[in-house]
PAZAPA-4460 file (N, C-alpha, C; in steps of 0.05 Angstrom, whole numbers, plus 32768, in hexadecimal, padded with zeros to 4 digits):
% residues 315
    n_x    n_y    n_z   ca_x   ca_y   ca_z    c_x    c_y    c_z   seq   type   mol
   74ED   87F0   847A   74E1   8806   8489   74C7   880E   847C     1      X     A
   74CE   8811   8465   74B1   8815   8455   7496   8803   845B     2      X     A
   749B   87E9   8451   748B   87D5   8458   7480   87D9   8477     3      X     A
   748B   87DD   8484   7482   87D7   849A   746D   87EA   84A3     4      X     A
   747C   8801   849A   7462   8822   849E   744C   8816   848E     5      X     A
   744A   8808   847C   7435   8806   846D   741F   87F2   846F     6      X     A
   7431   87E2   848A   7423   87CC   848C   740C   87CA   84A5     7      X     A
   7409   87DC   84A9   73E5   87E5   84B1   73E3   87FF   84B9     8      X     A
   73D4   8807   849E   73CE   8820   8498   73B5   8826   84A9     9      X     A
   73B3   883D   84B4   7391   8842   84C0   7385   8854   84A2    10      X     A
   7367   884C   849F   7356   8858   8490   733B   885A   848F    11      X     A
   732E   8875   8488   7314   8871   8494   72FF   885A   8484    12      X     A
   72EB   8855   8493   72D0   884A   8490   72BC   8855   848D    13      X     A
   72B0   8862   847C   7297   8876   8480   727F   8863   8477    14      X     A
   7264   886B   8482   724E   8857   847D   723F   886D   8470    15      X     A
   722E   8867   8458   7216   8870   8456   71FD   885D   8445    16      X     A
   71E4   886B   8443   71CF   8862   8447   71CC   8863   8426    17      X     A
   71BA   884A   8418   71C0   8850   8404   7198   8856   8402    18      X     A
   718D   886B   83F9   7177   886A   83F4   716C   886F   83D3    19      X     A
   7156   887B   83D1   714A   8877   83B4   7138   8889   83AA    20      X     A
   713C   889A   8398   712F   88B5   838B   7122   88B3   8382    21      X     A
   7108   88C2   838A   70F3   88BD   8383   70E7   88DC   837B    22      X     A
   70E0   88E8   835A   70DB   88F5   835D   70EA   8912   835D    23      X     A
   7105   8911   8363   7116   891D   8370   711A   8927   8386    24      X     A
   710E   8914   8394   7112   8915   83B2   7123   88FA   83B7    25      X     A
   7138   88F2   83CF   7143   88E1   83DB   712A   88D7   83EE    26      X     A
   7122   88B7   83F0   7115   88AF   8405   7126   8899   8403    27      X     A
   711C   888F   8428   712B   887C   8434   711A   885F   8423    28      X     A
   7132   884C   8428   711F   882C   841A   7112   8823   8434    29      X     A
   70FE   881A   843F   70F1   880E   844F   70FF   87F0   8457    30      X     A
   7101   87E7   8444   7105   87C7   843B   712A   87C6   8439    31      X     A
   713C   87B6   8449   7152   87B3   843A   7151   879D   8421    32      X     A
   7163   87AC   8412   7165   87A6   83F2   717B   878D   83EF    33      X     A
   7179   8781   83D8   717E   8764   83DB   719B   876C   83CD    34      X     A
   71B5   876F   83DC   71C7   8773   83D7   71D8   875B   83D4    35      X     A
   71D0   8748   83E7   71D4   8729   83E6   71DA   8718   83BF    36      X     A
   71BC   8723   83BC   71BB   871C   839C   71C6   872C   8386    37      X     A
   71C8   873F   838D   71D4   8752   8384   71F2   874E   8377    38      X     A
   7202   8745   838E   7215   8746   838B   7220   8724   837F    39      X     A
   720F   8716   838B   720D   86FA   837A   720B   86F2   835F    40      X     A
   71F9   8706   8359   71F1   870A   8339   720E   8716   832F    41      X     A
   7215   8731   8338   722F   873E   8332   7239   8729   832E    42      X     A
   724E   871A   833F   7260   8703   8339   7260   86F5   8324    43      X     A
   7246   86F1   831B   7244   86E7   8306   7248   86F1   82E7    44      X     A
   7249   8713   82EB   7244   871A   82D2   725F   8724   82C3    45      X     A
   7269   8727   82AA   7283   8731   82A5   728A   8747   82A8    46      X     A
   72A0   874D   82A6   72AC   876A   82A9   7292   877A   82A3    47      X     A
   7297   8780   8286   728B   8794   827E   7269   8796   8280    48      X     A
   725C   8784   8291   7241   8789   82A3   724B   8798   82B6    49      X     A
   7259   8797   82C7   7264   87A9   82E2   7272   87B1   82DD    50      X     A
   7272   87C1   82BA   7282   87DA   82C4   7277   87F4   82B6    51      X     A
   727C   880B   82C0   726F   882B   82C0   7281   8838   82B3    52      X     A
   727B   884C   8299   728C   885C   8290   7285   887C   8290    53      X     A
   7298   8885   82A6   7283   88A1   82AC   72A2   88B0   82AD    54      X     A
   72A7   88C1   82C0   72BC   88D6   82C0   72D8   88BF   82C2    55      X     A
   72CF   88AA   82CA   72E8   8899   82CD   72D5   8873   82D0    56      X     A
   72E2   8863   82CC   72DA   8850   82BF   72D9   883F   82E0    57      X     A
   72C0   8834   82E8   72BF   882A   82F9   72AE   8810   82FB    58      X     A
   72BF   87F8   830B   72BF   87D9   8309   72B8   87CF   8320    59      X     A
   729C   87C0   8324   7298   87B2   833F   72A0   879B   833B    60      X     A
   72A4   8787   8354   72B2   8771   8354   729E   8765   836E    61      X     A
   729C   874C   8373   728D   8741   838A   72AE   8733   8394    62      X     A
   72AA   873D   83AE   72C3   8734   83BE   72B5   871D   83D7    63      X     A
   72B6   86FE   83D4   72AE   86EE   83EB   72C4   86F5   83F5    64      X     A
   72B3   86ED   8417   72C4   86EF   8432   72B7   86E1   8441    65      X     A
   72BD   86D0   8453   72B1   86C1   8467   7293   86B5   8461    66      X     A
   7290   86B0   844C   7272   86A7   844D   7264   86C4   8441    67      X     A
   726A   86DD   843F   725A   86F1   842E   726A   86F8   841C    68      X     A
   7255   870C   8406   7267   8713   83F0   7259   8736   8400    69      X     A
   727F   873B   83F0   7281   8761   83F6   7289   876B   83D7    70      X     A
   7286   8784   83D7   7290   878A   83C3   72AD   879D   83BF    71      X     A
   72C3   8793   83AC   72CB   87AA   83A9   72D2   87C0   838B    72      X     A
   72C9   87D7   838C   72C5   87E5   8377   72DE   87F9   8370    73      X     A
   72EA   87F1   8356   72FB   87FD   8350   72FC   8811   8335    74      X     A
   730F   8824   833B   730A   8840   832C   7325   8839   8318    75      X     A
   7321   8830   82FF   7340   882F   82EF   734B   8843   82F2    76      X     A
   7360   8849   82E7   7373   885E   82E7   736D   885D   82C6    77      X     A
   737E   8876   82C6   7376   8887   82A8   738E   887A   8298    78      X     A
   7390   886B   827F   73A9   8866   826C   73BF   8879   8276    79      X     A
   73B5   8898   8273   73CA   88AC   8274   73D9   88B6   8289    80      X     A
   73CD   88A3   82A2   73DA   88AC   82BC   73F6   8895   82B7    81      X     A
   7407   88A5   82CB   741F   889E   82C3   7426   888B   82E0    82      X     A
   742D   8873   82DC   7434   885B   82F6   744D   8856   82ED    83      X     A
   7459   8855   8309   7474   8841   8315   747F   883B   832D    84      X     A
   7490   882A   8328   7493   8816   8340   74AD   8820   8344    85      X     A
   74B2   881A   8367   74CB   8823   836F   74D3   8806   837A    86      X     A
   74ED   8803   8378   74F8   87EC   838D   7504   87F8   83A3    87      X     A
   7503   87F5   83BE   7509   8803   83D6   751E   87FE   83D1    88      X     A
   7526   87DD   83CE   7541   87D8   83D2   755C   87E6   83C1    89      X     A
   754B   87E7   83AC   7569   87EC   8398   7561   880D   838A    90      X     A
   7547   881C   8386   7541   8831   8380   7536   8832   8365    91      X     A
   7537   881B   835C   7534   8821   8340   7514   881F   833B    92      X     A
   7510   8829   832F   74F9   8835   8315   74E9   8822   8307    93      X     A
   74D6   881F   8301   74CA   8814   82EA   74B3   881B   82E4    94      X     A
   74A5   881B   82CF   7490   882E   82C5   747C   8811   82C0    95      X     A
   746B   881F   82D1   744E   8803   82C3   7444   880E   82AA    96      X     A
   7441   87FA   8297   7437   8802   827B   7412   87F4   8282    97      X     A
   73FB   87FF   827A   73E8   87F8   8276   73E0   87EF   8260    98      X     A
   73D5   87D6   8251   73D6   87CC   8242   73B8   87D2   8234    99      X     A
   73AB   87CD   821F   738F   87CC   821B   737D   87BA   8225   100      X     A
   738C   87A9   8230   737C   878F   8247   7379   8790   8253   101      X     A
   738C   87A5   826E   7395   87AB   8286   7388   87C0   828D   102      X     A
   737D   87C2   82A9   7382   87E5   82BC   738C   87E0   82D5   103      X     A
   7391   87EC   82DD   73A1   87FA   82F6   7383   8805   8302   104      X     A
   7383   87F5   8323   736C   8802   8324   7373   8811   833F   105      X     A
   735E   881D   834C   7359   882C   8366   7340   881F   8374   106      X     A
   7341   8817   8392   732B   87FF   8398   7322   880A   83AD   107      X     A
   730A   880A   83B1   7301   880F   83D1   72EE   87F5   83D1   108      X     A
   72E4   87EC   83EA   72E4   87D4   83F5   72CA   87DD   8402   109      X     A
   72AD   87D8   83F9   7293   87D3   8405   7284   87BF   8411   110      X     A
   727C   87C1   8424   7274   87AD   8436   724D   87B8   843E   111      X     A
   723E   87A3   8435   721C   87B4   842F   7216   87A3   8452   112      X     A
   720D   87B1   845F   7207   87A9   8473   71E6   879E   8471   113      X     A
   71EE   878C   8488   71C5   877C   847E   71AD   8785   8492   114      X     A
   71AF   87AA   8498   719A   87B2   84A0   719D   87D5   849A   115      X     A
   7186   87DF   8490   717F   87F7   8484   7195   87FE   846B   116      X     A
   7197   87F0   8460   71A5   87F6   8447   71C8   880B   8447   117      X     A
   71CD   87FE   8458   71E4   880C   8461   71FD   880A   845D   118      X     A
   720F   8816   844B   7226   8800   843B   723D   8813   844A   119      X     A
   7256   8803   8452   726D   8812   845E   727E   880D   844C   120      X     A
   7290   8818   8446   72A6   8828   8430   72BD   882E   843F   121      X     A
   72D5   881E   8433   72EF   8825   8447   72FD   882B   8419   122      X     A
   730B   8847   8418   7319   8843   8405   733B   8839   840A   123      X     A
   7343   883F   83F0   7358   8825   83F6   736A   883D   83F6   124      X     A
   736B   8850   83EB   7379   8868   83E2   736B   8884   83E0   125      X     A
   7376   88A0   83D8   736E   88B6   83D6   735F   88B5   83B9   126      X     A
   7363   88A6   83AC   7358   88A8   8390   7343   8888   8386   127      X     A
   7343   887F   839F   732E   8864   839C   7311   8877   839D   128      X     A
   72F7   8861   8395   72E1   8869   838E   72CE   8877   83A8   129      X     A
   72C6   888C   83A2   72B9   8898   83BF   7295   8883   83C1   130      X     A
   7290   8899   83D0   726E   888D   83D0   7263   889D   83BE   131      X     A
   7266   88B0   83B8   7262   88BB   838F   7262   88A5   837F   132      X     A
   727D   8898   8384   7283   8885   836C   7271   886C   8372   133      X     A
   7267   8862   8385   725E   8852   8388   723B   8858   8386   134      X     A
   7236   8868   838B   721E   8879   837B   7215   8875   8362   135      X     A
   722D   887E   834E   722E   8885   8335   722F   8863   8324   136      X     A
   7238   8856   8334   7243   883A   832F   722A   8829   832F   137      X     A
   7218   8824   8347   71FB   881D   8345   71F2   881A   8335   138      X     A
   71F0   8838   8330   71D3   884E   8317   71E3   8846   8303   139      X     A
   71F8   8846   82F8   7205   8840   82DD   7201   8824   82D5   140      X     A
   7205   880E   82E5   7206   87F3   82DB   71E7   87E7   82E0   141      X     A
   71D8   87FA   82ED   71BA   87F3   82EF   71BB   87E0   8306   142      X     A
   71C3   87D4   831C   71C9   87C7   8334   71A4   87C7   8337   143      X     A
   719A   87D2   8334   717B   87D1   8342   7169   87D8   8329   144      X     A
   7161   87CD   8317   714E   87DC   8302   7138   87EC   8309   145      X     A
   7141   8804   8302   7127   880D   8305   7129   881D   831E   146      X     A
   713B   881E   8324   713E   882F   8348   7163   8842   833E   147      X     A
   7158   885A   834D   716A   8873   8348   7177   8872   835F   148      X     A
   7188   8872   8366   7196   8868   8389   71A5   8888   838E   149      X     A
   71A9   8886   83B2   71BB   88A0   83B0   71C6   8891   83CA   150      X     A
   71DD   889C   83CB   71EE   8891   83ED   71EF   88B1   83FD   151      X     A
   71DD   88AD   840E   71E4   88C3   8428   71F8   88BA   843A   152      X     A
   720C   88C8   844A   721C   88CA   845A   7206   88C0   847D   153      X     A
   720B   88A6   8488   71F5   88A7   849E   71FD   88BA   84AB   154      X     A
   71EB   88C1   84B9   71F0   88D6   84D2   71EC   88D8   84E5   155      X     A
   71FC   88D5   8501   71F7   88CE   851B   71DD   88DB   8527   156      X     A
   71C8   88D4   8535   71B9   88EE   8542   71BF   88FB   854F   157      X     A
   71C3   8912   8552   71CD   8923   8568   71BB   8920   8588   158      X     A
   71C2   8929   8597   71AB   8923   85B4   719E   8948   85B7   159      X     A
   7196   8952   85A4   718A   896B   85A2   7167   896A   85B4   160      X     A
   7167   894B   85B2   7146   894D   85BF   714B   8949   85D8   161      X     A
   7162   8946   85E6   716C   8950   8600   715F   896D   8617   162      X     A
   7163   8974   85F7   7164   899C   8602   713E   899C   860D   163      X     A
   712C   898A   8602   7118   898D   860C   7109   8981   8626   164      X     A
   7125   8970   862E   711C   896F   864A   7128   8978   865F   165      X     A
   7144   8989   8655   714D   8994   8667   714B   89B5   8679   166      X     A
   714F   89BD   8689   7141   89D0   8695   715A   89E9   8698   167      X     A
   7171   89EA   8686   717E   89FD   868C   7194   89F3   8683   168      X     A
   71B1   89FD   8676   71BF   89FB   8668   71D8   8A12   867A   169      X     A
   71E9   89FF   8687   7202   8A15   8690   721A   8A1C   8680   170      X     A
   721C   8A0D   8675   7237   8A08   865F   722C   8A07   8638   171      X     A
   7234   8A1B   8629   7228   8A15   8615   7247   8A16   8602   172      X     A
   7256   8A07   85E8   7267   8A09   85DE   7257   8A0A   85C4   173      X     A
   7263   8A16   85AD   725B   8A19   8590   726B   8A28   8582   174      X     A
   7279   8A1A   8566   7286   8A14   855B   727C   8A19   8537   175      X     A
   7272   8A33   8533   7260   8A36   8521   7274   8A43   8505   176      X     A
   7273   8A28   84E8   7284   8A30   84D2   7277   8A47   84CC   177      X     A
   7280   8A58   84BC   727A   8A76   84A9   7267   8A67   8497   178      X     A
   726E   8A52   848A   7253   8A50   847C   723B   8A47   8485   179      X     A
   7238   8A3B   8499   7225   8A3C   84A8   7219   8A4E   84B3   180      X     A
   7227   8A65   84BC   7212   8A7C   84C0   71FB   8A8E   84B5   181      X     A
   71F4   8A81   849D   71E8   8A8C   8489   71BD   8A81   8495   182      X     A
   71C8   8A6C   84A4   71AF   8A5B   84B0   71AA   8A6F   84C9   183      X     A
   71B0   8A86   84DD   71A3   8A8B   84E8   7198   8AA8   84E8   184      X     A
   71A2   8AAB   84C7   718E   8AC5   84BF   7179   8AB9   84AB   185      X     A
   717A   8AA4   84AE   7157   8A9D   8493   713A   8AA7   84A9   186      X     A
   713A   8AA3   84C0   7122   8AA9   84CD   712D   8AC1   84EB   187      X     A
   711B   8AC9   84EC   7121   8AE6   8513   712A   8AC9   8520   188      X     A
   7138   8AD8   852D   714B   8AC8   8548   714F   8AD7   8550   189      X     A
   714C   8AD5   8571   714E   8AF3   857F   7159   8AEA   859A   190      X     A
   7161   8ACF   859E   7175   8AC4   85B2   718F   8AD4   85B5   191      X     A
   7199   8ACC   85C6   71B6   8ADA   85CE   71CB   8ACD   85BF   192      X     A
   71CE   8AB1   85BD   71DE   8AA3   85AF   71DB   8AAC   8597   193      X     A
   71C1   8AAE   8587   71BF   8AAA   856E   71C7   8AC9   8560   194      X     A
   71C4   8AE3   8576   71CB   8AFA   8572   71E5   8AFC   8569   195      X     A
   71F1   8AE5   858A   7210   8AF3   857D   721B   8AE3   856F   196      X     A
   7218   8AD6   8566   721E   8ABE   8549   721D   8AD0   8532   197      X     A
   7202   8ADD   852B   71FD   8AEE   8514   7213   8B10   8510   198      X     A
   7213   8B14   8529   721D   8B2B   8528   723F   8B27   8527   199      X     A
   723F   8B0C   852F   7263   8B0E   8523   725F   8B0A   8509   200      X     A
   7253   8AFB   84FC   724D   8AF8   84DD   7259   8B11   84D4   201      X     A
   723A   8B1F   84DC   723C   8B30   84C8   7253   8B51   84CD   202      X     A
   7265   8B48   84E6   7274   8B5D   84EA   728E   8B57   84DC   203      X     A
   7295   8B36   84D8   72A8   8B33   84D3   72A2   8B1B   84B1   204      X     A
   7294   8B18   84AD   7290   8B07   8492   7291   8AE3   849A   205      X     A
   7292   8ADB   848D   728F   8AC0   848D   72AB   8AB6   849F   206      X     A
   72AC   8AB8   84B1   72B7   8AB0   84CB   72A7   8A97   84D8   207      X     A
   72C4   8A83   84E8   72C0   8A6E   84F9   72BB   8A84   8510   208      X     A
   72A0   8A79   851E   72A1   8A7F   853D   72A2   8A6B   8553   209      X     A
   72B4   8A70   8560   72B3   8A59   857D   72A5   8A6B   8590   210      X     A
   7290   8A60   85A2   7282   8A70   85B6   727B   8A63   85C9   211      X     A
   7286   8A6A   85E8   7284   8A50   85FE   7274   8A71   8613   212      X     A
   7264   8A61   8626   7250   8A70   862C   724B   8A5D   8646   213      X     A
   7250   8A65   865D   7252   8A56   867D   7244   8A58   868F   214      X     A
   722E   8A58   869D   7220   8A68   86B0   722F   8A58   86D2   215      X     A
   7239   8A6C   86E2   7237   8A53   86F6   722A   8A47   8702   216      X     A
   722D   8A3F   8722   7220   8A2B   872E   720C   8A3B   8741   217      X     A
   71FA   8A39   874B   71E6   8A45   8756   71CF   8A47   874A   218      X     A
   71BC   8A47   8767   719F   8A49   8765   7194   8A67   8750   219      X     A
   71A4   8A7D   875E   719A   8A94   8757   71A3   8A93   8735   220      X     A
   71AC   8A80   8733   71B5   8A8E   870C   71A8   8A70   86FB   221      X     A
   7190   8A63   870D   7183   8A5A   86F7   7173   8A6B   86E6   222      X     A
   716C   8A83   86E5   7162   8A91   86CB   7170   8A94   86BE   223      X     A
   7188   8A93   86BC   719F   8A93   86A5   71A4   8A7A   8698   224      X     A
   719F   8A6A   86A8   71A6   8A4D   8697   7188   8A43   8687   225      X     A
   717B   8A4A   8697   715F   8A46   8689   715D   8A5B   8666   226      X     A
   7165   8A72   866C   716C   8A7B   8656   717E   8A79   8641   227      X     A
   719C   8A74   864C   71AB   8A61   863C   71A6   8A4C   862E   228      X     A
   7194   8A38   8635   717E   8A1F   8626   716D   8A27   860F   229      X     A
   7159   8A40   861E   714C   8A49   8602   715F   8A50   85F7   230      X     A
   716A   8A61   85F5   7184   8A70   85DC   7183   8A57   85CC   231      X     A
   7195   8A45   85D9   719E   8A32   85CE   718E   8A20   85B7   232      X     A
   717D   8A1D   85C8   7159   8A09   85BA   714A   8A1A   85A1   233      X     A
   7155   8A33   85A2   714D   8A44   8587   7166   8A41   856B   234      X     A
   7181   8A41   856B   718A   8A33   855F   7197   8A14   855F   235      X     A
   7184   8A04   8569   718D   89EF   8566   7190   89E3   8546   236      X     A
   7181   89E9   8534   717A   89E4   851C   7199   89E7   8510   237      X     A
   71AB   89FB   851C   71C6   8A00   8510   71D8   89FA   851A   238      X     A
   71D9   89F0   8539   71E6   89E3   854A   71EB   89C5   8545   239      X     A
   71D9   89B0   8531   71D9   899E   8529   71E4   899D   8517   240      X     A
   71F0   89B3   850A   7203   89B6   84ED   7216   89C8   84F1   241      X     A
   7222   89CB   850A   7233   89DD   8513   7251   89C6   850F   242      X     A
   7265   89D1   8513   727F   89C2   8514   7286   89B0   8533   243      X     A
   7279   89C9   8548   7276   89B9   855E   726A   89C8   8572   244      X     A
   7259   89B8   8586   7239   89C0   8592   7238   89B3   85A7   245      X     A
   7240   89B6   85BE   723D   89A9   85D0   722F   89B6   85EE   246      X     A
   7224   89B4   8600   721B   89BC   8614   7217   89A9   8627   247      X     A
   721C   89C5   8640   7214   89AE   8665   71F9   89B8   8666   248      X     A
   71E1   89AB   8661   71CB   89AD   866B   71C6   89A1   8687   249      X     A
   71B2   89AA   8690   71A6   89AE   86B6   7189   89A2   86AD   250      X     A
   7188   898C   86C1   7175   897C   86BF   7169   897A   86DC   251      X     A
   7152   897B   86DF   7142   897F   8700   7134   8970   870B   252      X     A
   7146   895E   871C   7137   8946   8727   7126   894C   873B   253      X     A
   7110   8945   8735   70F8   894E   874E   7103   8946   876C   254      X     A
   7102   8954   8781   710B   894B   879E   7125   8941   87A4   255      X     A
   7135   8957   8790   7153   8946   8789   715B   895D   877B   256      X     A
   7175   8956   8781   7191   8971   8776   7190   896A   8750   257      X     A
   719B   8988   8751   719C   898A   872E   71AF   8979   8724   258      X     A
   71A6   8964   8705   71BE   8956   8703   71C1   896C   86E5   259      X     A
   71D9   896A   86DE   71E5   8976   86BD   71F8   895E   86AE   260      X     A
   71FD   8960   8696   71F6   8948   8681   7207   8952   8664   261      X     A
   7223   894E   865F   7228   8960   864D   7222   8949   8639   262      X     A
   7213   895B   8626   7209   8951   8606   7216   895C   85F0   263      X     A
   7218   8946   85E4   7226   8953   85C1   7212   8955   85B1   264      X     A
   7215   8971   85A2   71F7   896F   8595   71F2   8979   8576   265      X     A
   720F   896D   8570   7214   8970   8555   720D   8957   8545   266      X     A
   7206   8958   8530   71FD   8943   8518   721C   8940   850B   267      X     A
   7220   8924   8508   723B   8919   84FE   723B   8906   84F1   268      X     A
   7242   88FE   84D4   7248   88E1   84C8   7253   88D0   84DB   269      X     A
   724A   88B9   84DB   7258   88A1   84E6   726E   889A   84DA   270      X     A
   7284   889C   84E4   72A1   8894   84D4   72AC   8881   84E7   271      X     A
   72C3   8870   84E5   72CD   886A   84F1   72F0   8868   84E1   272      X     A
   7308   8863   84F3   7317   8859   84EB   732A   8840   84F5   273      X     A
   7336   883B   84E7   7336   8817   84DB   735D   881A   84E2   274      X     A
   736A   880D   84EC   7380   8802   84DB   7382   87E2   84D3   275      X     A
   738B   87E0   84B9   7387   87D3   84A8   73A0   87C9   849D   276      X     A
   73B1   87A9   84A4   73C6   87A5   849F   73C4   8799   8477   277      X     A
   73DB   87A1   8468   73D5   87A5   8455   73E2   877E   8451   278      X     A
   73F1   877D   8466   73FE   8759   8455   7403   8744   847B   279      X     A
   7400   872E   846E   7404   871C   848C   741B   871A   8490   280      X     A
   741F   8705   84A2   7447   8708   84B4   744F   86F9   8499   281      X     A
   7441   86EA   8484   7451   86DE   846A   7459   86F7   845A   282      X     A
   744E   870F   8459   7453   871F   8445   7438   8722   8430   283      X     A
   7420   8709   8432   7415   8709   841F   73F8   8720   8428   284      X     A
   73F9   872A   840E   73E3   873E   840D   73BF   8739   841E   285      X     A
   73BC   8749   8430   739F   873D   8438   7391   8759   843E   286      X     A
   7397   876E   8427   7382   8780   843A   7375   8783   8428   287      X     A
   7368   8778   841C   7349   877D   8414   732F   8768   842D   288      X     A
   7341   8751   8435   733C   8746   844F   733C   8758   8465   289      X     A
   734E   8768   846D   7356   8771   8480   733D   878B   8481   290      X     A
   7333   8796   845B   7320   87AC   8463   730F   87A7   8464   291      X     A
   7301   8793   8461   72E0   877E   8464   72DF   8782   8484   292      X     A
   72F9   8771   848A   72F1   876E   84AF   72F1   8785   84BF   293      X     A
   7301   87A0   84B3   72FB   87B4   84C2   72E8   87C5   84BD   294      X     A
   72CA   87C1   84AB   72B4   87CE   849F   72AD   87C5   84B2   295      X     A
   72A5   87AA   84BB   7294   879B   84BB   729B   87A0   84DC   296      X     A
   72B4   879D   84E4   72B5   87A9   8506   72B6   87C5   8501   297      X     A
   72B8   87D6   84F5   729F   87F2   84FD   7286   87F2   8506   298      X     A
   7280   87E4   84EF   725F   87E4   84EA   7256   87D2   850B   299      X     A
   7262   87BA   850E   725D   87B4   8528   7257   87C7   8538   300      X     A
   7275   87D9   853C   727F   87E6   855A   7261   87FC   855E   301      X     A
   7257   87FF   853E   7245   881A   853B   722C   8815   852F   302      X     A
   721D   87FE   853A   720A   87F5   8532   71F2   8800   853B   303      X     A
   71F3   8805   8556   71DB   8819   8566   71D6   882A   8554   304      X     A
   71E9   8840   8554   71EC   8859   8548   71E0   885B   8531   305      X     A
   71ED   8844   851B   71E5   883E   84FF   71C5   883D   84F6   306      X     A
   71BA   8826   8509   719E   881E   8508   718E   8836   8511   307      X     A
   7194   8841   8520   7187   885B   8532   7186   8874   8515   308      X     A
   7197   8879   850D   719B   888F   84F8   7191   8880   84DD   309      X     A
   7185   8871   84DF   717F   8864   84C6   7159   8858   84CD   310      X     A
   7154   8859   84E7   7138   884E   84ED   7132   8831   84EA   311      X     A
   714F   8825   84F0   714D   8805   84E5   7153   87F4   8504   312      X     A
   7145   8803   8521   714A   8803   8532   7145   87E3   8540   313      X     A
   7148   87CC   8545   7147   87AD   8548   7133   87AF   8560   314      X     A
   711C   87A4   855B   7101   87A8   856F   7106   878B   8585   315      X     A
***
């Protein structure tokens, strides 16, 4: 029964962008970076070239697959953490001992994609290596001499430049965290939306607001929808970092009936999720196989999106 639950787990895929500090500023790389050699060279080098000793001891590995090499980067476990093994069948116990030769590791499974520097990350576990760790892992073993790397989270574009061609807004939803509200008292805002956003703030403290706002159908209440748009178009800047932001905008076809268009207009990491069988109908282990092919069909399914939020758009 066990086995079977376990034998394809769903887990996420998150992509981000790996860029390069300059200064102390993050800028984008122009050029994708030769991760190809990279990881070729890796293969070649021993343990202790690819490995990082920082809050916890972390090991890259070049993983071929089909003709590429991927990587996967593992976080040992600490001597002092305590491991054991259960047998389903019989219940019994056994304690893994770690040796001075040995670790016990925690693996997440990277796959560098070969446009805008874009690496997707499926971990294997709650305590495998994040995109921190893979950050920290770079800059530690020197992966690039001479270059300070940082991994941003990509981020979908929102369709916010929508709102500038549309002529009126009937339906507005927003979904604004408490800590977010702190963005629409930095400058006057004197919209309706943005009024009553602030004034629940500050009536009630760092409160979630949900706020849905309808105009109906008719000629005579396009000044309301027209105004519902501006409202809206004044905090858009927070609506892109809201929890959730959506609107029916009214669009005006010359010599032709109004069409409306509901847009999402929130900014979101590209994630996807994966299930991922952990062993074949033999029993034998294949998911470090199984997490290559499901990076790599994300990154497919979300390739527009990827290139678009990254400016690596295919002319």
């Amino acid at each position: 029964m066990v086995a079977t639950l376990n034998h394809m787990k769903e887990r996420t895929v998150g992509f981000y962008e790996v860029v390069v500090v300059k200064d102390g500023a993050a800028q984008r790389i122009p050029e994708p970076m030769d991760w190809d050699g990279a990881l070729a060279d890796l293969a070649q080098a021993p343990v202790g070239a690819r490995s990082h000793e920082g809050e916890s001891r972390l090991v890259g590995t070049t993983f071929p697959h089909n003709m590429e090499d991927h990587l996967l980067l593992h976080r040992v476990k600490d001597a002092g953490e305590w491991l054991s093994v259960i047998n389903f069948d019989t219940g019994d116990l056994r304690e893994l001992e770690q040796s001075a030769h040995e670790g016990y590791l925690d693996t997440s499974v990277v796959c560098f994609l070969p446009f805008g520097n874009i690496v997707g990350i499926m971990p294997g576990g709650v305590s495998a290596p994040s995109h921190k760790s893979l950050e920290t892992w770079l800059n530690g073993i020197d992966m690039f001499p001479g270059s300070q790397l940082r991994l941003l989270p990509v981020v979908a574009h929102s369709e916010i430049e929508k709102l500038k061609t549309a002529v009126g807004a009937s339906r507005v939803e927003v979904k604004v965290l408490g800590n977010k509200m702190g963005a629409l008292s930095e400058r006057e805002r004197r919209g309706g939306l943005a009024r009553l956003l602030r004034v629940a703030s500050e009536e009630y403290g760092e409160i979630t607001v949900t706020m849905v706002i309808a105009v109906p159908r008719g000629k005579e209440l396009s000044e309301h929808r027209e105004h519902l748009l501006a409202d809206l178009d004044e905090i858009a800047d927070v609506v892109t970092g809201a929890e959730r932001a959506r609107a029916r905008l009214v669009y005006s076809d010359p010599g032709g009936p109004e069409q409306t268009r509901l847009v999402e207009l929130v900014e979101h990491s590209i994630t996807a999720k994966k299930r991922v069988p952990a062993t074949d109908a033999e029993g034998n282990s294949i998911r470090i196989v199984s997490a290559v092919d499901a990076i790599l069909a994300a990154a497919a399914e979300h390739e527009d999106a990827l290139r678009l939020a990254v400016d690596a758009v295919q002319s």
